[in-house]
N, C-alpha and C positions, 0 to 999 in steps of 0.2 A: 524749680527744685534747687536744695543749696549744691554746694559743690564740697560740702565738705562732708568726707566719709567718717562713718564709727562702725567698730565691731558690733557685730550684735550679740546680742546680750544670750549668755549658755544657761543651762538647766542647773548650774551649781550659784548664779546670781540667788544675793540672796532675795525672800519671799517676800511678796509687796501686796501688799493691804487691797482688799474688794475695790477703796475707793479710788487709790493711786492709781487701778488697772483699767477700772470706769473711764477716768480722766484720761489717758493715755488712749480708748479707743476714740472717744468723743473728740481728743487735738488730733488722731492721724489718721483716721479710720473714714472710709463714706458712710456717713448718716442714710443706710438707707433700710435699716430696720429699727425695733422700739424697744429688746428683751426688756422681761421683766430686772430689774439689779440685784441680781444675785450673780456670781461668779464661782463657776464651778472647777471643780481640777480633779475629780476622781470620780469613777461610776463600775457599780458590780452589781450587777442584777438589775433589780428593781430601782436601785437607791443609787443616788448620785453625792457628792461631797462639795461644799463650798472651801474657799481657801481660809476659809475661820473654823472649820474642820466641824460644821454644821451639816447634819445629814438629811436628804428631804427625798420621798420616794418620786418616782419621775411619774408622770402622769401625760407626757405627751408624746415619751419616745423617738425625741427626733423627728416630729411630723411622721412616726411607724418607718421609722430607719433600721430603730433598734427592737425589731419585733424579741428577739431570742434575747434580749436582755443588755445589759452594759459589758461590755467586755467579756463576752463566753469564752470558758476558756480553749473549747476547740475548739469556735472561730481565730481565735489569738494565734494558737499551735498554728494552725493550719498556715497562717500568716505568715510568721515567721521560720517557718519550713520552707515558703517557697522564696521567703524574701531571701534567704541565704544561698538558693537553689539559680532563680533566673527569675527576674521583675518584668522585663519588657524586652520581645524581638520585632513592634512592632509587625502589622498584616502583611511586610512583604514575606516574612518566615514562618514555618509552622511552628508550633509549641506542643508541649505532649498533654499540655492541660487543656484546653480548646474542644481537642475534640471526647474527653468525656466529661464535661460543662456540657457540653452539646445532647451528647447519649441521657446524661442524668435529668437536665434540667428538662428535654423533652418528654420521656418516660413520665417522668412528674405528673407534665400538666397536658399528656396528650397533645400536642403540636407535632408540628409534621417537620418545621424547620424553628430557627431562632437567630437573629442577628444579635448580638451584643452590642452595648455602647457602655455610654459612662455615668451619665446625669439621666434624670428622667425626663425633662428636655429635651435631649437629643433625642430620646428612644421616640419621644412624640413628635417631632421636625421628620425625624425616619421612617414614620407610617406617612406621615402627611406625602412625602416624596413618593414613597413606594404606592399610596393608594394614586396618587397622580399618573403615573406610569401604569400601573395597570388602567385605570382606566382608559387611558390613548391606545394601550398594546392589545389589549384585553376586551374589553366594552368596547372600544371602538370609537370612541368621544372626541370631536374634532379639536385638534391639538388648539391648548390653551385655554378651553371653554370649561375645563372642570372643574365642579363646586362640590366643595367639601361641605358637610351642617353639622354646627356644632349647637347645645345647650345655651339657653342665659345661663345665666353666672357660673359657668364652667371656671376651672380651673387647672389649666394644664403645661403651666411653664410659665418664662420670663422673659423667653427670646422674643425678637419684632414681630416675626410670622404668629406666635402663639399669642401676643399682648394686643393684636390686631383685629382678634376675632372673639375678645374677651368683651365683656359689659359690663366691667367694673370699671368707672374713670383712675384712680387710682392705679388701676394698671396699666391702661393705654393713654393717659391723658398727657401731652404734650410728645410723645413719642411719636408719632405718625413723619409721612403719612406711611399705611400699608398696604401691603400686596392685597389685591385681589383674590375673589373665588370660594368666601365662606360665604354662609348662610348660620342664620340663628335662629332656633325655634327653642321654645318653654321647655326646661326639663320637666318629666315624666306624663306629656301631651304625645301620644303615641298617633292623634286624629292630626296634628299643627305640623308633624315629622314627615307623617303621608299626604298631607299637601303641600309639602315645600318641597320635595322629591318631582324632579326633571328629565328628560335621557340622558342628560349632562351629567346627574347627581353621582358623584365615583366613591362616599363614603358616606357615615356619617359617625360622628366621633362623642361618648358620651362618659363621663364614670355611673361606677354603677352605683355608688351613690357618691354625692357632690361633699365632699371635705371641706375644703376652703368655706364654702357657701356658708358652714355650719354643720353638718353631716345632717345632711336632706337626704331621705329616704325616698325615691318614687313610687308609686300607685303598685300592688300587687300587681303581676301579669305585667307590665309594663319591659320588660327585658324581653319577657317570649312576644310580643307584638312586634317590637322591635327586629326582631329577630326575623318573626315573619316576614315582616316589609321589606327588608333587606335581601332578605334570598329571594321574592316575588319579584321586585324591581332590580334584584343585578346589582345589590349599592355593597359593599366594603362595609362590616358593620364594626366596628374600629372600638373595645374597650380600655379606656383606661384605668388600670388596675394599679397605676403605682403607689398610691396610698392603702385602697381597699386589699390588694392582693398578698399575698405569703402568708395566709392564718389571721388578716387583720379581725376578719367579720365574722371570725369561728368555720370559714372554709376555707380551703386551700387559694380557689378563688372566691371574688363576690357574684361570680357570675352562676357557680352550683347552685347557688340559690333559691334559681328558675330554670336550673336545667337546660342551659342556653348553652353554646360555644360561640364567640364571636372570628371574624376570619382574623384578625391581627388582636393580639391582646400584648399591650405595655406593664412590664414589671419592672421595679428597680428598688428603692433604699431598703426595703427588708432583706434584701437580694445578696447584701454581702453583711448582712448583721449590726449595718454601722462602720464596719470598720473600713470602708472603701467605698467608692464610685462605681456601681457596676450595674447596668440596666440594660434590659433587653426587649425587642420586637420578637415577640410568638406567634406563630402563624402557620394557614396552610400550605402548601405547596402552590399553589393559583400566584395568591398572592405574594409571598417573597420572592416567588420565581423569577418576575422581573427583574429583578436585579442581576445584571452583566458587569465582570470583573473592571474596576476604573469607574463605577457610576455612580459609588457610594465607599463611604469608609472614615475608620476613624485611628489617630496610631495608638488610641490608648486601647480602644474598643478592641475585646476579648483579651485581652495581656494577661501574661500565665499567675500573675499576685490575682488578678480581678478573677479570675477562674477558678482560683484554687482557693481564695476564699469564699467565694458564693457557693461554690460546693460544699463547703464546709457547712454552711449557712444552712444550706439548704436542707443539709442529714437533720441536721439538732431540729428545725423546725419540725420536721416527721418522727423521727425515732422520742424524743424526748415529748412525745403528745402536746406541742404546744398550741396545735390548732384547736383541738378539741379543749382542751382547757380553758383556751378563748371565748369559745360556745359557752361552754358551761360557768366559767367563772364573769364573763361578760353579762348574763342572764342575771347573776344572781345581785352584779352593780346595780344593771339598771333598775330594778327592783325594787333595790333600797333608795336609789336618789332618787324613782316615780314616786314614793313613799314619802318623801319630806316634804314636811304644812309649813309652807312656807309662799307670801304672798307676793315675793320674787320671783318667782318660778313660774316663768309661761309656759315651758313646756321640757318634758325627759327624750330624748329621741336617741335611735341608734339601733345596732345590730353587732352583736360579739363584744369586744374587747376598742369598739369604735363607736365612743356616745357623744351626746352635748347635749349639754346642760344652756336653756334660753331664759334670756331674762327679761320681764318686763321692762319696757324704757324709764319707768318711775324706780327701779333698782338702782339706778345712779351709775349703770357700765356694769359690763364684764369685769375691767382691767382690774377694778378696786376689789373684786372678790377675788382675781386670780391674789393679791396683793395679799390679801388674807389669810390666803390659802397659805401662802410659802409663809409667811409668819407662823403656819401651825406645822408644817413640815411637807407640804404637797405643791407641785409646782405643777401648774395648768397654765394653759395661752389662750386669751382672747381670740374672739376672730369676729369680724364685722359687729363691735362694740357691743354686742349685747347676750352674744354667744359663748360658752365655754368648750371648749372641746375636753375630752376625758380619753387619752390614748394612752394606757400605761404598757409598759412589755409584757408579753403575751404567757409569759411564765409566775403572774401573779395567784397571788394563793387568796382565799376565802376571808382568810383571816387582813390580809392587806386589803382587800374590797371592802372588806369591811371598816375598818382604817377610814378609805376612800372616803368613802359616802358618812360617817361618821363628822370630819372635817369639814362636807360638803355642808351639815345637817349644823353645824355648830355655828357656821360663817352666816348659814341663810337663814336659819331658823329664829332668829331674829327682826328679820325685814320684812 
């Protein structure tokens, strides 16, 4: 590192060109993502602004960060109300926002208790601990013998523990080595789950549908089988909701879908609208109970900003019908994108406001159609070279879906 210091640079410097700011991530930044090159500086709603004051509708939401949209503005109020109030006492103090974050957010989603954290990462490290412990405390499972089973091509963080039990090489490869005590069976094989299940077995951990992967949908009844096996054998049935969950799938959870409840369910980036780090472990009393005061903790985790804005978050999502709109205005995308003849197109898949678009490998990539896409005003992310993902915020109207698939029909309808 040099040793020679500079100010850094304030909000009144003047404004610096898309490709100067390129340049500037590419000399100081870690190379360890690919964005598309666009450079954005303003978002309200639907629609996000480049610094060439180029306007393109968002079509991925922050990986469903930003369910309720770019900047709501009583997400924002709420924000700024407690920023000027009190930001952080740290878990050794109490705060006055905590405990109704706690009242509201449970009332919600039916949960009997909720840990708060920050990243969705941690909320997922945080079950993995807590399903460990109960199983010693709980089950009975001779200490250090217990195996968690998680999905192929899951996705569920970035930490070592989570990149360990991944089967993507891209994610684990050169990282190792790692902890023991997962297991991997096929997502949506409910027969592969019940025979890899042990007395050992203390959870097993799945989204309810796979994001990353491409937005893989599992075999109907595949949640309630699950579900069985789990409370038959004693196992922790552990969802992860941090993509699918807050209205992403047109339900509040993705788990209504089959009328399931799982004992620990993971929520987070919709969680504070975008505008914060705030994610949470859901669950029943069994299961979080284990935790005794000193055996877990975080000092960001629950802080009265992260509180008072997922509250916030969490009103607009219900009172302003954004789940249901999800449902309804998600049905009527995928509709129109199954409808395009076009010899690209291996397949339309998804559920609500949470689609993707697959392409055959003779398409030439994803990337080069996302690239199209934002040349006509719509901004999409690849994902495993051949997939498009379609996540816009969940307050899209008819008329922009229609937009959508329009753009989509214009780029492929060609190929």
């Amino acid at each position: 590192m040099s040793d020679t210091l500079t100010a850094p640079r304030s909000r009144a410097d003047a404004p610096r060109s898309a490709a100067a700011l390129i340049d500037a991530e590419a000399r100081y930044g870690a190379r360890n993502y690919k964005p598309l090159d666009v450079v954005l500086t303003r978002g309200e709603g639907v629609y996000v602004w480049d610094v060439e004051g180029r306007r393109y509708l968002d079509c991925l939401s922050a990986y469903s960060a930003v369910n309720q949209g770019h900047c709501h503005p009583k997400i924002r109020e709420a924000m700024i109300e407690q920023a000027s109030r009190l930001t952080l006492t740290s878990r050794a103090f109490r705060n006055d926002q905590l405990a109704p974050f706690y009242e509201e957010l449970c009332a919600l989603t039916g949960s009997h208790r909720a840990l708060p954290m920050n990243s969705g990462a941690e909320a997922v490290e945080s079950a993995l601990k807590v399903a460990r412990k109960w199983g010693y405390e709980v089950k009975g499972v001779p200490d250090g013998q217990a195996e968690i089973i998680v999905c192929a091509d899951n996705f569920h963080g970035r930490t070592l523990a989570i990149v360990g039990f991944s089967t993507d090489p891209q994610s684990y490869g050169h990282f190792g080595p790692f902890g023991p005590g997962f297991k991997v069976v096929p997502f949506g094989d409910a027969a592969a789950l019940a025979a890899a299940i042990t007395p050992n077995t203390v959870a097993f951990m799945v989204e309810p549908i796979q994001g990353e992967a491409g937005v893989i949908i599992p075999p109907a009844g595949y949640l309630q089988a699950v579900r069985a096996l789990c409370t038959r054998e004693r196992v922790l049935m552990i969802l992860d909701e941090i993509q699918t969950g807050l209205g992403r799938t047109g339900k509040l959870l993705a788990e209504e879908h089959e009328g399931v409840e799982a004992d620990l369910t993971l929520i987070g980036k919709a969680l504070s609208g975008g505008f914060y780090p705030v994610s949470a472990v859901l669950s029943n009393d069994e299961a979080l109970g284990v935790l005794k005061p000193g055996e877990h903790g975080s000092t960001f985790g629950g802080n009265p900003m992260a509180c008072a804005v997922a509250r916030a978050a969490l009103r607009v999502l219900v009172e302003e019908g954004m789940i249901d709109n999800a449902a309804r205005v998600g049905e009527r995308l995928h509709r129109r994108l199954a409808a395009i003849n076009s010899g690209a197109v291996r397949e339309v898949r998804g559920r609500g406001l949470m689609l993707a678009v697959e392409l055959v490998p003779e398409a030439g990539g994803a990337r080069r159609v996302c690239e199209q896409l934002q040349a006509r005003g719509y901004l999409c992310k690849e994902t495993h070279e051949h997939t498009i993902r379609i996540a816009p915020p969940l307050i899209l109207t008819d008329d922009q879906a229609d937009g959508v698939a329009e753009a989509f029909e214009a780029v492929l309808g060609g190929m």
